[in-house]
C-alpha positions in Angstrom: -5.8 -10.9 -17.6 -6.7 -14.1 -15.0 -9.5 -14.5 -17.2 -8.5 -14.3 -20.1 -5.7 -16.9 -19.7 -7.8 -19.1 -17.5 -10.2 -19.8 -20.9 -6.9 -19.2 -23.1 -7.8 -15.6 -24.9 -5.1 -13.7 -25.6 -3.5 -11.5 -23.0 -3.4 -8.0 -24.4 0.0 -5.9 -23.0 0.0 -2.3 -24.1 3.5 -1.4 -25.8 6.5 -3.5 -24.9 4.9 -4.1 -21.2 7.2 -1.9 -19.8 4.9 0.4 -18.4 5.1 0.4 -14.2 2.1 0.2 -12.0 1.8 0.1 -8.1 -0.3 -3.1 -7.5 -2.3 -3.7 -4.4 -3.8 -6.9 -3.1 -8.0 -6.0 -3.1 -8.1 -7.2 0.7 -5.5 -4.7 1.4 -7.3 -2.1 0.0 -10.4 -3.0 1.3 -8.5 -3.0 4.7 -7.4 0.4 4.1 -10.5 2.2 3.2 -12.1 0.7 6.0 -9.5 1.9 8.3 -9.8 5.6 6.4 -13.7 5.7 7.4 -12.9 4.6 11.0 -10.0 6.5 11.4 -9.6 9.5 9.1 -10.1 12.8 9.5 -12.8 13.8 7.2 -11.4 16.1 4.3 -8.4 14.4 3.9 -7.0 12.7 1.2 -5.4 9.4 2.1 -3.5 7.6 -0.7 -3.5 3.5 -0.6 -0.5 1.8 -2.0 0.8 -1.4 -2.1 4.7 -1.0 -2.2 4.8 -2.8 -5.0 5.5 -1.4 -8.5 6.0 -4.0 -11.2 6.3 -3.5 -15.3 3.0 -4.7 -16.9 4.8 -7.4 -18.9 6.2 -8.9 -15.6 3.0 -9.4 -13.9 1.7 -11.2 -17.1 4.4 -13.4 -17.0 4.1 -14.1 -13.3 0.0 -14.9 -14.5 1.3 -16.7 -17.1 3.8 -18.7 -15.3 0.9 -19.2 -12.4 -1.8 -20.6 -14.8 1.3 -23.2 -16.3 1.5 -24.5 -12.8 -2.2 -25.2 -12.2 -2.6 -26.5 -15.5 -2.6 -30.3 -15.0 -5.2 -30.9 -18.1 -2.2 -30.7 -21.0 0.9 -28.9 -21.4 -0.3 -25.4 -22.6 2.0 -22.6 -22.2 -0.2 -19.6 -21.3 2.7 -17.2 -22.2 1.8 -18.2 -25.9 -1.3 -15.9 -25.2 0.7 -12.9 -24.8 0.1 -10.0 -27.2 1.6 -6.8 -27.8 -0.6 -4.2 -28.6 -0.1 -0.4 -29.8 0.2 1.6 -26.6 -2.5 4.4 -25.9 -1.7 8.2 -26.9 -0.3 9.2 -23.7 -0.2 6.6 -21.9 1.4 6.9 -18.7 4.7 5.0 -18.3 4.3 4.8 -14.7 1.8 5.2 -12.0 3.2 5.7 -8.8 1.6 6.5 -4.8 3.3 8.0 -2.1 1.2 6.3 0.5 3.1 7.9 3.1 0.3 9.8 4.8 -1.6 6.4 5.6 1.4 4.7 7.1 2.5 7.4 9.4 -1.1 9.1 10.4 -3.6 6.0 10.5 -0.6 3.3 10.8 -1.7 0.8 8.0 0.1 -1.4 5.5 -0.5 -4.0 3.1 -0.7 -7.1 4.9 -0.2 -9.0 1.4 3.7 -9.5 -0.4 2.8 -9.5 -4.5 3.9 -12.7 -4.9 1.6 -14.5 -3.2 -1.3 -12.1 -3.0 -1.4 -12.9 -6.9 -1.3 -16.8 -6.6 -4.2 -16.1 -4.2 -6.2 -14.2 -6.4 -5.4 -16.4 -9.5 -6.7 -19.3 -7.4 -9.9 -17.5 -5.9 -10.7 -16.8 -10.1 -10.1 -20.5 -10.7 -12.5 -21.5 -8.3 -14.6 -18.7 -8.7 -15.6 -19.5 -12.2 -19.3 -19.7 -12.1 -19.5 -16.3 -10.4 -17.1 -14.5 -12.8 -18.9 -16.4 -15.8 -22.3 -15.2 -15.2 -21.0 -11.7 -15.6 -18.9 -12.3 -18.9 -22.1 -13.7 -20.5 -24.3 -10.9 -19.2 -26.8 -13.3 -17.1 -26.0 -11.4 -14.2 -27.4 -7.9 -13.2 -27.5 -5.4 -10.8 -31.0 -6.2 -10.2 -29.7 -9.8 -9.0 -27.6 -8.4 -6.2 -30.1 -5.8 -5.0 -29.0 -2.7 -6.7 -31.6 -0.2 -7.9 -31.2 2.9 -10.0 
């Protein structure tokens, strides 16, 4: 979706957007699953959540409403990219994590609210376009970054 709107493609949102999804900042769940191969006991199933379940449509907005405040080039409104689209066969109205286990056994949280972990992310894509570019136009490979079959 950040990319997308940051080269002003239109933002796909299945349905009416009203679908719910747990969202987690990546550095949190990075943290996490270090923290689970550190600390876990091996065999167990530890689920990562972010506390932080928001409708599909709502975190496009919040994207949309981000990108509108960076945009200092003209007056685009990046919520005119928003497009409904017919929802998957059984889709999933809501995903949702009891990340109970994690909290109380291994004692971790997100560190990041939603809010701002987003802004963060939006702006780390903004100035992160030559990295994210090379992989939309295929110039960059596995091979590049040392990965072998």
């Amino acid at each position: 979706m950040i990319i997308n709107g940051i080269m002003r493609k239109k933002l796909p949102v299945y349905g009416n957007g009203k679908n719910v999804r747990d969202w987690l900042h990546v550095e949190d769940h990075v943290s996490a699953l270090h923290l689970i191969l550190k600390k876990g006991i091996p065999g167990n199933t530890y689920n990562i959540g972010g506390n932080a379940e928001k409708r599909n449509i709502d975190v496009v907005n919040l994207i949309c409403d981000e990108l509108n405040k960076l945009n200092l080039k003209d007056n685009f409104d990046y919520k005119k990219l928003i497009t409904f689209v017919k929802d998957r066969p059984g889709h999933d109205k809501r995903y949702a994590v009891n990340c109970s286990k994690i909290k109380s056994k291994l004692k971790w949280k997100p560190k990041h609210k939603f809010n701002s972990g987003l802004k963060s992310v939006i702006k780390w894509y903004i100035k992160n376009e030559v990295w994210w570019r090379k992989i939309i136009s295929k110039s960059y490979t596995m091979r590049r970054i040392g990965v072998t079959k």
